[in-house]
GUTI-309663 format. One record per atom (N, C-alpha, C): residue in three letters; x, y, z. Coordinates in steps of 0.1 Angstrom, whole numbers, plus 2048, in hexadecimal, padded with zeros to 3 digits. Layout:
% GUTI-309663
ALAXYZ/...
***
This chain:
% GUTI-309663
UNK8A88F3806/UNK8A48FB812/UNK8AD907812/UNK8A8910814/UNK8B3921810/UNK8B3922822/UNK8AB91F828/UNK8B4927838/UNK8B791D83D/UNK8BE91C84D/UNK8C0910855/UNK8AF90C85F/UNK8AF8FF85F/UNK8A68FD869/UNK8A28FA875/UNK8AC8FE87A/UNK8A890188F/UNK8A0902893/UNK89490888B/UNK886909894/UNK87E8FE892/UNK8818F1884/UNK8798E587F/UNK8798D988B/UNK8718DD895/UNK86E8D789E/UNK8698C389A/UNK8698B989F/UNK8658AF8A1/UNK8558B48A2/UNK84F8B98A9/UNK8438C08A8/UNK83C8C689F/UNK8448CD899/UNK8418D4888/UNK83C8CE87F/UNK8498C4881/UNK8428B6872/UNK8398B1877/UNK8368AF881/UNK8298A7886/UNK8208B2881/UNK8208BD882/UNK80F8C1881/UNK80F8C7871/UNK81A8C986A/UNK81E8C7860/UNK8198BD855/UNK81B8B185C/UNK8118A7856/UNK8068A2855/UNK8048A7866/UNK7F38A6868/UNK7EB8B285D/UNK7F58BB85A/UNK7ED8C0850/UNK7E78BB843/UNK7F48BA83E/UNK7F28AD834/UNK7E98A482F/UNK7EC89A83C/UNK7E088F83F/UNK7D189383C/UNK7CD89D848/UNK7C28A0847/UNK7BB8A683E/UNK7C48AF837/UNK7BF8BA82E/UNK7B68C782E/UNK7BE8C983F/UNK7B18D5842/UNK7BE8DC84C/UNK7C28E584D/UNK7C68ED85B/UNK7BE8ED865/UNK7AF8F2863/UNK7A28F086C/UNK7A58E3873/UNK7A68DA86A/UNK7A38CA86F/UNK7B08C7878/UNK7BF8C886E/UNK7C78C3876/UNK7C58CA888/UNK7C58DC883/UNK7C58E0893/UNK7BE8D989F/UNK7B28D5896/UNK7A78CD8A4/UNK7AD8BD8A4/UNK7B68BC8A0/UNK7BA8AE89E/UNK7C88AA8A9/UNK7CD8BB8AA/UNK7D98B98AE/UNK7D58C08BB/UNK7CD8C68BD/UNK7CA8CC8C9/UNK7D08D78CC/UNK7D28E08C5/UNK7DA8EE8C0/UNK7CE8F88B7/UNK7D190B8BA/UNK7C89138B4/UNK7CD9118A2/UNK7C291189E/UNK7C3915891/UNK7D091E88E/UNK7CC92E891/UNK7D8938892/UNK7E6934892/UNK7E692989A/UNK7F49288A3/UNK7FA91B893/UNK7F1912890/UNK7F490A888/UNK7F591287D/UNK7EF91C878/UNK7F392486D/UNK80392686B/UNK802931874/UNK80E93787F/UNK81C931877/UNK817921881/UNK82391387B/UNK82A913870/UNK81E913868/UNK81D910859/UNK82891B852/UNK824926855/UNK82A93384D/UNK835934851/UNK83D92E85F/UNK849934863/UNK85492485C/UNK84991D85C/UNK852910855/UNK857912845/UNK84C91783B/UNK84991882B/UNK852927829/UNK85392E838/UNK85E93A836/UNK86A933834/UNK87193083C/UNK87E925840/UNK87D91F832/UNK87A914833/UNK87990F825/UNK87C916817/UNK87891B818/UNK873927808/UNK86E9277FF/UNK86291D7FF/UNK8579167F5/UNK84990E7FB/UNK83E90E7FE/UNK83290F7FD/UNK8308FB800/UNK82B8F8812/UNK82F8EB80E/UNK81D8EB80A/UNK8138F1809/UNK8028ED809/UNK8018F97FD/UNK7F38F47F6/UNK7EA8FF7EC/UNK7E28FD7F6/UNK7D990C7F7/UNK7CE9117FE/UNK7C49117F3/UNK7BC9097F4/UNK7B090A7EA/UNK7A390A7F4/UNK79A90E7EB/UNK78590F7F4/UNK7858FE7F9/UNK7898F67F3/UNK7878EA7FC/UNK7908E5807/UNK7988EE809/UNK7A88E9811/UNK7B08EC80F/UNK7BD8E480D/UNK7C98E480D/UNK7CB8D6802/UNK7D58D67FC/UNK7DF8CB7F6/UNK7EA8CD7F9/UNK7F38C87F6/UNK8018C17F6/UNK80D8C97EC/UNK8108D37EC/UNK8178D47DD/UNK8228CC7D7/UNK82A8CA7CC/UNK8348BF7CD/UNK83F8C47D8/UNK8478CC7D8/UNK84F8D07E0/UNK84B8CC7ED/UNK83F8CE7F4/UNK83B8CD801/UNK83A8BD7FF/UNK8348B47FB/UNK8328A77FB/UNK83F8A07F9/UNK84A8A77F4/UNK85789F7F8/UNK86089F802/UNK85C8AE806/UNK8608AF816/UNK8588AC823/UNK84A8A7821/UNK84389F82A/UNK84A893829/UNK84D88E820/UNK85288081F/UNK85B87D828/UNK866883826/UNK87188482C/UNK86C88A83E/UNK865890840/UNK85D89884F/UNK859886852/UNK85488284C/UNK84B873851/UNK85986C856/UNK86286C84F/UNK86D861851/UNK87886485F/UNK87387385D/UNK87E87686F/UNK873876878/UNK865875877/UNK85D872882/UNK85C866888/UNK85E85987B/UNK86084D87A/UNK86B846883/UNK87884F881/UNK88284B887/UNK884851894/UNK87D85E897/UNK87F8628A2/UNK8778568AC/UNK8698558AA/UNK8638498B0/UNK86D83F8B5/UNK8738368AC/UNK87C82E8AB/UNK8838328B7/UNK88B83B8B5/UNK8968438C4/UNK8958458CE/UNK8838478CF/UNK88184B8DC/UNK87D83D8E4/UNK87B8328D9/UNK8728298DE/UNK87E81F8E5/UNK8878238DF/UNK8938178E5/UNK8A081F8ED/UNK8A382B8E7/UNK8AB8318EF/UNK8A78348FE/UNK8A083D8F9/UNK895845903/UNK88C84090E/UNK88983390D/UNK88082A910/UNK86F831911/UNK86F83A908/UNK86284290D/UNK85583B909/UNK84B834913/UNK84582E911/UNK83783490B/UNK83484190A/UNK829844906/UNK82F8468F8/UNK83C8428EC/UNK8398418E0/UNK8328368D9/UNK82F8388CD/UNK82682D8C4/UNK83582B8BD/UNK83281A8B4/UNK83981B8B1/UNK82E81B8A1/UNK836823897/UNK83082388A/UNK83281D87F/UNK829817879/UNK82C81186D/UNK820811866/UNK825813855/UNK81981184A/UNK81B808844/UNK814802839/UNK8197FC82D/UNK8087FD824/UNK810801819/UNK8037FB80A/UNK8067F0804/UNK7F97E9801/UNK7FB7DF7FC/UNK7EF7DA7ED/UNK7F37D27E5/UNK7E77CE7DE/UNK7E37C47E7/UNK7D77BC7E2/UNK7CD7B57E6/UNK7D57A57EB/UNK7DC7A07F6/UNK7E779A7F9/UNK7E1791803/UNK7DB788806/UNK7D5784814/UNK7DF77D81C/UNK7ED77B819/UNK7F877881E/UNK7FF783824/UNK7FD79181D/UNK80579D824/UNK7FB79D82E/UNK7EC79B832/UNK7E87A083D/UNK7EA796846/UNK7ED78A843/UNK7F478384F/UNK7FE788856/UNK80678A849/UNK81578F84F/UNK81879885A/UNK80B7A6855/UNK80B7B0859/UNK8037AD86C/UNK7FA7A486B/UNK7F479F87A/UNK7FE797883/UNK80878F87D/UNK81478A886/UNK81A796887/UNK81E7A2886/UNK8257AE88A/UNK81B7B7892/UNK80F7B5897/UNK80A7BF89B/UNK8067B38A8/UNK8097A78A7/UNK80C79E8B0/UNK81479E8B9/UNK8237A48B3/UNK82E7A18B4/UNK82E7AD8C0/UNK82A7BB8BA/UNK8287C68C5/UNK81C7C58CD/UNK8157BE8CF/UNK80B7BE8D6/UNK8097C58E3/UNK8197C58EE/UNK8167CD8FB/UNK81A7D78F1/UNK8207DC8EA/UNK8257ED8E7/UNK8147F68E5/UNK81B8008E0/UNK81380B8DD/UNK8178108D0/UNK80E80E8C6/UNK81180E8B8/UNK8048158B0/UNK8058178A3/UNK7FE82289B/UNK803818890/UNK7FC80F889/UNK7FE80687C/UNK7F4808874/UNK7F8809864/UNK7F280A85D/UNK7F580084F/UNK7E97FA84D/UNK7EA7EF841/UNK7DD7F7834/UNK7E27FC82B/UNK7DA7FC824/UNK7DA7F6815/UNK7CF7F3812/UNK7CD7EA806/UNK7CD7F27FB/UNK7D07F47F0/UNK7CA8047E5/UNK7D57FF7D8/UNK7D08097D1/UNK7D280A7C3/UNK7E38087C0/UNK7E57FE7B4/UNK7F57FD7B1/UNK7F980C7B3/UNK7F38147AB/UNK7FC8237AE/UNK7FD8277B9/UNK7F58257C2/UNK7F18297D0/UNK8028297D6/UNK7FF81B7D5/UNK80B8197DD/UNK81581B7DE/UNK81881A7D0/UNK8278227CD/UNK8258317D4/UNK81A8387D0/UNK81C8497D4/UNK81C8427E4/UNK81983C7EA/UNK81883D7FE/UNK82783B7FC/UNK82C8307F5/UNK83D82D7F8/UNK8498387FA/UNK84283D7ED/UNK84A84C7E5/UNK84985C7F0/UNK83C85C7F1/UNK83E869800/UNK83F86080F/UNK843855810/UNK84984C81E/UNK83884E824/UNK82E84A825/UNK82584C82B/UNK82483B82C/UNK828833825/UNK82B823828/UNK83B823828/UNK83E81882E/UNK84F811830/UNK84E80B823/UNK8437FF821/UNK8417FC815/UNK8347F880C/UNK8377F5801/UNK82E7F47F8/UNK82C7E47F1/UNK8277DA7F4/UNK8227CE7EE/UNK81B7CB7DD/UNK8257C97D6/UNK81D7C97C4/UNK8257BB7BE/UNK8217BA7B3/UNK8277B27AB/UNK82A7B679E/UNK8377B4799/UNK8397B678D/UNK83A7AA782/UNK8367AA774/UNK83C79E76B/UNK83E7A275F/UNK83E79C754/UNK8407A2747/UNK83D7AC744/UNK8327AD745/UNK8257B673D/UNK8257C3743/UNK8277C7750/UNK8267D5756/UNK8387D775E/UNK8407CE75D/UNK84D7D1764/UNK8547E275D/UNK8577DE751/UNK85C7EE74A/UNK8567F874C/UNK8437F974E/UNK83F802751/UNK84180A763/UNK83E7FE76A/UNK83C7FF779/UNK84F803780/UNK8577FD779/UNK86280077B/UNK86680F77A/UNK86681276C/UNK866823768/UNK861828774/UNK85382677B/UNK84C830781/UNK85382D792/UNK859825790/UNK86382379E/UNK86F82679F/UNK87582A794/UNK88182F793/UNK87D841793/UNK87484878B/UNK87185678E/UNK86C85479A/UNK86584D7A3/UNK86284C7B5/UNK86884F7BD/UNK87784A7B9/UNK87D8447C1/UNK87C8397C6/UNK87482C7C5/UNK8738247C7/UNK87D8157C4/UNK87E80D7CE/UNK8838027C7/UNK87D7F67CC/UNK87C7EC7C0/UNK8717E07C3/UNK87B7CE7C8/UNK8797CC7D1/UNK8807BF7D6/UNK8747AF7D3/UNK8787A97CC/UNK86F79F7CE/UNK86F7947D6/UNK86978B7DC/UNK8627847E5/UNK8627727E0/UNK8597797D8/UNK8547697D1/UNK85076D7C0/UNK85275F7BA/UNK84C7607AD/UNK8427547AF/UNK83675B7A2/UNK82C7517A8/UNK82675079E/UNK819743796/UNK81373D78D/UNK80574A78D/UNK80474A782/UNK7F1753782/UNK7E9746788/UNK7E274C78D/UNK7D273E792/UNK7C574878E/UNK7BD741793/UNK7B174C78F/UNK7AA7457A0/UNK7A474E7A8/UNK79874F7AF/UNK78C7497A9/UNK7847407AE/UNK7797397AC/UNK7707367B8/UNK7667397B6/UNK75A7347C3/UNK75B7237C3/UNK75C71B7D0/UNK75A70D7D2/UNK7527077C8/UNK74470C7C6/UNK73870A7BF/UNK73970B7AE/UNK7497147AC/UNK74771A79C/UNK74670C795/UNK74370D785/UNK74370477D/UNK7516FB77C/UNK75C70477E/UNK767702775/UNK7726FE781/UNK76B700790/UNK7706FE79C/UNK7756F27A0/UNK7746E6797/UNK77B6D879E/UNK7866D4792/UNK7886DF78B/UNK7926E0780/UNK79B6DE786/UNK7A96D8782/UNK7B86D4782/UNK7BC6E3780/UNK7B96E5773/UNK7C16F6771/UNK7B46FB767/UNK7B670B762/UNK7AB70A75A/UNK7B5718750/UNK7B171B745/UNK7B372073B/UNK7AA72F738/UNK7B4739735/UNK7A8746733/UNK79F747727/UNK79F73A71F/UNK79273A714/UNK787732721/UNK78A72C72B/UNK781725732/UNK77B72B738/UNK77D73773C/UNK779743743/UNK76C74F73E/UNK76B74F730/UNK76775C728/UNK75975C72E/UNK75275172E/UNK74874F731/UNK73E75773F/UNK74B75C74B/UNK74775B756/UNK74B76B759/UNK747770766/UNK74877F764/UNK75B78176B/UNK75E78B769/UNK76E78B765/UNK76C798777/UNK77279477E/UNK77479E78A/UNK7807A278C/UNK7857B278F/UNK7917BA792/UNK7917C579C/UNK79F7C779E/UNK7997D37A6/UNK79F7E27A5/UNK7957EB7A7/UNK7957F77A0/UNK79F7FD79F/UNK7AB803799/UNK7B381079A/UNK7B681C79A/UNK7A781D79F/UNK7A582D79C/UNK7AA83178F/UNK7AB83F795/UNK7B784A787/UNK7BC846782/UNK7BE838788/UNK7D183177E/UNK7CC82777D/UNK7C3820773/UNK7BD81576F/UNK7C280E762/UNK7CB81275F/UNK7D380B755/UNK7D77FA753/UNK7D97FB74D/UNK7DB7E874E/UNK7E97E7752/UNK7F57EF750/UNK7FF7EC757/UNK7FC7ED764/UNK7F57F676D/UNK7F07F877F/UNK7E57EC783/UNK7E37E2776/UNK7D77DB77D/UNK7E07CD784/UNK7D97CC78E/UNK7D77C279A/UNK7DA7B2796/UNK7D27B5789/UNK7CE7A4785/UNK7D979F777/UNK7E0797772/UNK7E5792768/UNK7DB79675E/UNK7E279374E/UNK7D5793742/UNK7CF79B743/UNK7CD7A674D/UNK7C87B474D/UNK7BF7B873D/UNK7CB7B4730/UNK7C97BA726/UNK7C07AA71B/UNK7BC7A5725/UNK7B379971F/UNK7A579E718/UNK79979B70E/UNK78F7A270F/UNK78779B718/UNK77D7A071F/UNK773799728/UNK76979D727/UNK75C798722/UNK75479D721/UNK7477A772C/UNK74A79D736/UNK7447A6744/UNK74F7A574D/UNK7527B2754/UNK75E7B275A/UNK7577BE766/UNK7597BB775/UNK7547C2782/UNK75A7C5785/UNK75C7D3788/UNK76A7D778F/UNK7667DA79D/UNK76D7D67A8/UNK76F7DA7B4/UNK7797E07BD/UNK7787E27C8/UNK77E7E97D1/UNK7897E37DD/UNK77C7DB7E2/UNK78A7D27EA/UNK7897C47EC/UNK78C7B77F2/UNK7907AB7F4/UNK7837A57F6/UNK77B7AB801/UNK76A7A6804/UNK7647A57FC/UNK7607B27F1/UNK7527B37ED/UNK7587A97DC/UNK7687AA7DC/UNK76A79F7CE/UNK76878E7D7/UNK76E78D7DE/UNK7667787E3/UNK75B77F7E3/UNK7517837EB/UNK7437827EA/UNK73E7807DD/UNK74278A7D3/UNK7397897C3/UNK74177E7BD/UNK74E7747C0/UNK75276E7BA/UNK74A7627BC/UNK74475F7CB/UNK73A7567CF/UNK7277597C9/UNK7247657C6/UNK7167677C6/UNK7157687B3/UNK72476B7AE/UNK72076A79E/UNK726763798/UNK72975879D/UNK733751797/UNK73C75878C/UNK74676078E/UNK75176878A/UNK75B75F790/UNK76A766783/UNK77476878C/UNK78176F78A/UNK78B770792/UNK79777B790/UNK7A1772793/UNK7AF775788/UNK7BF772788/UNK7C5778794/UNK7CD76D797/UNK7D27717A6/UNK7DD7687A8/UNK7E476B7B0/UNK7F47637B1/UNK7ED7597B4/UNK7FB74E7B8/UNK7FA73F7BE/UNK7FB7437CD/UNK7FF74D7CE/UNK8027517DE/UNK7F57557E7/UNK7F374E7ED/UNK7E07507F6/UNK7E474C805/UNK7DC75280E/UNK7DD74B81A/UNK7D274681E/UNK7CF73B820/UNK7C373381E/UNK7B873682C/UNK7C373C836/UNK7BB73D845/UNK7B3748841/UNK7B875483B/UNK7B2761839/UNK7A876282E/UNK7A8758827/UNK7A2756813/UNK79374E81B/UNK78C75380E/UNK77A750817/UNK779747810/UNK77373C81A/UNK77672C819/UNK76B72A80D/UNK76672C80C/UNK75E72B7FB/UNK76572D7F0/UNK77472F7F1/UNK77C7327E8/UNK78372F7E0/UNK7897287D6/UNK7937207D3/UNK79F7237C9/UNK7A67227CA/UNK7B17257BF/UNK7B471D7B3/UNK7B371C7AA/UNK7B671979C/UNK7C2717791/UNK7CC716792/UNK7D5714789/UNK7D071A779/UNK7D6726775/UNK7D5729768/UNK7DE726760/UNK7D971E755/UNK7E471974C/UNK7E272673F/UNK7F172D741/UNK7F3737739/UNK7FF73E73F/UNK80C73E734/UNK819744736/UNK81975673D/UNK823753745/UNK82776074E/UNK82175F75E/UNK82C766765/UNK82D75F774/UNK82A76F77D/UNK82376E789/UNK82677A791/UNK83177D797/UNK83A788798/UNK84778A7A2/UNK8437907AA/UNK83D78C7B7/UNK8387967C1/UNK8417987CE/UNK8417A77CF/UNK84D7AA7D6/UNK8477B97DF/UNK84F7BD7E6/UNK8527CA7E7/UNK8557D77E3/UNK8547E87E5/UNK85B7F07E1/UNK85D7F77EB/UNK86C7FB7EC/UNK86C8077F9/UNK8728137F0/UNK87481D7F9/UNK87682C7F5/UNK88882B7F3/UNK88E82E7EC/UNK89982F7ED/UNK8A38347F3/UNK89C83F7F9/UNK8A7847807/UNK8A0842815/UNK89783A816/UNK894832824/UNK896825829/UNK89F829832/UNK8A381E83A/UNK89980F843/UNK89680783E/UNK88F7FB842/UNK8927FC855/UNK88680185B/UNK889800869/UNK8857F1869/UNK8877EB876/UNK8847E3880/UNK8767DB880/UNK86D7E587D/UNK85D7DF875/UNK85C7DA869/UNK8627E0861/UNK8657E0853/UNK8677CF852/UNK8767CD85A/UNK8807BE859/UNK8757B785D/UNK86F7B6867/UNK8697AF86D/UNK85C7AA864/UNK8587B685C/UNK8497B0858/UNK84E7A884B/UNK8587AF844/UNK8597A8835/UNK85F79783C/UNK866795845/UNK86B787849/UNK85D781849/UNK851788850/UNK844780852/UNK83E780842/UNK83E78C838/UNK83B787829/UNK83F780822/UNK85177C828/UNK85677081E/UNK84D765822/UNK84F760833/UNK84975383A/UNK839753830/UNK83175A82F/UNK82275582F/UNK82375781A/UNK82F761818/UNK82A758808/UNK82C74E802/UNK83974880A/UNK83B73B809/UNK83673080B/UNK82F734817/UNK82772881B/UNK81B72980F/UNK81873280E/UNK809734804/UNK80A72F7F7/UNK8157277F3/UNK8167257E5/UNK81171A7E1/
***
């Protein structure tokens, strides 16, 4: 930063990010309830101060530049904490309190995450749980748009997924270590099995879920990633894989860790007999301090993966 910042209002960064978010000045203004002009205005007297360009102006919008997306990051984490200040010092009752997290495909994190939105039930809160791609989550961790990020690491992708957390800034805490199983429909053939074997499998359609841009086998979701399968479905999120795991008899690798209240009772888990274990854990940002939500929810991720084993 080349000048001082006296004019970087608590306000600023707010609409600052609403830019961001949205990806439109048009949109954030009608979002924020402010003239276009005047949110320009913002922009220009902020990226002056600064002395580097936080958005590209392109015919579709706006993006992020790197510079600008590291200093929203940081804009997200004093908004985060200002909340925090006003909510307990201040006692100001019209704040939210905020929290995100990304996560992979976890039916125990959304437990965890519904005893904390339990836990605030009188407050006034702005929570977000989203489900998305291994890389996803790291980048939500990495510009602080999540506290944290839910993945697993083990042999086969640790060196890779590490690297890309150490240039993040990220760092990974684990949880639990856990057996591969495979997902099976009640009805499947192989469903009253003890344990079953990935030659026992070849037969049946192989289900995953997509990674977008970063579909690599070290970003993928599922163990054995690098197995061959001859029909293999990729999908999107938790629903539409039970549903086809029930209607095609398929199935997908998955920890031992399940919560059975949340898992669609047509479902069953499988014991895979084949070496290498999940380490499923967390990552947080390295310069961000674990508020109050943060403590609270991972105490509710240890409780429900434990029990899930």
């Amino acid at each position: 930063m080349t000048k001082n910042m006296n004019t970087l209002t608590l306000q600023k960064m707010r609409y600052l990010v609403a830019v961001a978010e949205i990806g439109s000045v048009t949109g954030a203004a009608k979002a924020l309830f402010v003239s276009q002009p005047s949110l320009t205005k913002t922009i220009r007297e902020v990226e002056d101060e600064l002395g580097f360009l936080l958005y590209k102006r392109t015919a579709r919008g706006i993006t992020t530049t790197h510079k600008g997306e590291e200093f929203l990051a940081y804009a997200r984490q004093v908004l985060e904490q200002a909340e925090l200040l006003q909510g307990k010092f201040l006692q100001k009752q019209s704040g939210k309190r905020l929290f995100a997290i990304s996560s992979q495909h976890y039916s125990f994190a959304v437990r965890a995450f519904a005893d904390l939105i339990r836990e605030h039930e009188d407050d006034l809160y702005d929570f977000s749980f989203r489900e998305t791609e291994t890389y996803g989550i790291i980048e939500d961790v990495a510009e602080m748009r999540s506290a944290l990020g839910i993945l697993y690491l083990n042999d086969f992708n640790e060196d890779v997924l590490r690297k890309i957390f150490r240039e993040r800034d990220c760092v990974f805490t684990e949880i639990i270590e856990a057996k591969p199983h495979v997902f099976l429909s009640r009805n499947h053939p192989l469903a009253d099995r003890p344990y079953v074997r990935l030659k026992d499998l070849h037969a049946y359609p192989y289900l995953f879920y997509d990674q977008g841009s970063h579909n690599s086998f070290f970003c993928s979701e599922e163990m054995f990633s690098t197995e061959e399968h001859g029909r293999k479905v990729r999908v999107s999120d938790r629903a539409t894989l039970f549903n086809l795991l029930v209607g095609i008899k398929g199935y997908t690798v998955c920890s031992g860790v399940h919560d059975f209240e949340l898992t669609n009772p047509k479902i069953v888990a499988i014991p895979l007999k084949h070496k290498g274990t999940m380490r499923i854990g967390y990552i947080t940002h390295r310069n961000r301090n674990l508020g109050p939500l943060s403590l609270s929810f991972i105490e509710a991720l240890k409780r429900y993966a434990h029990c899930g084993e």
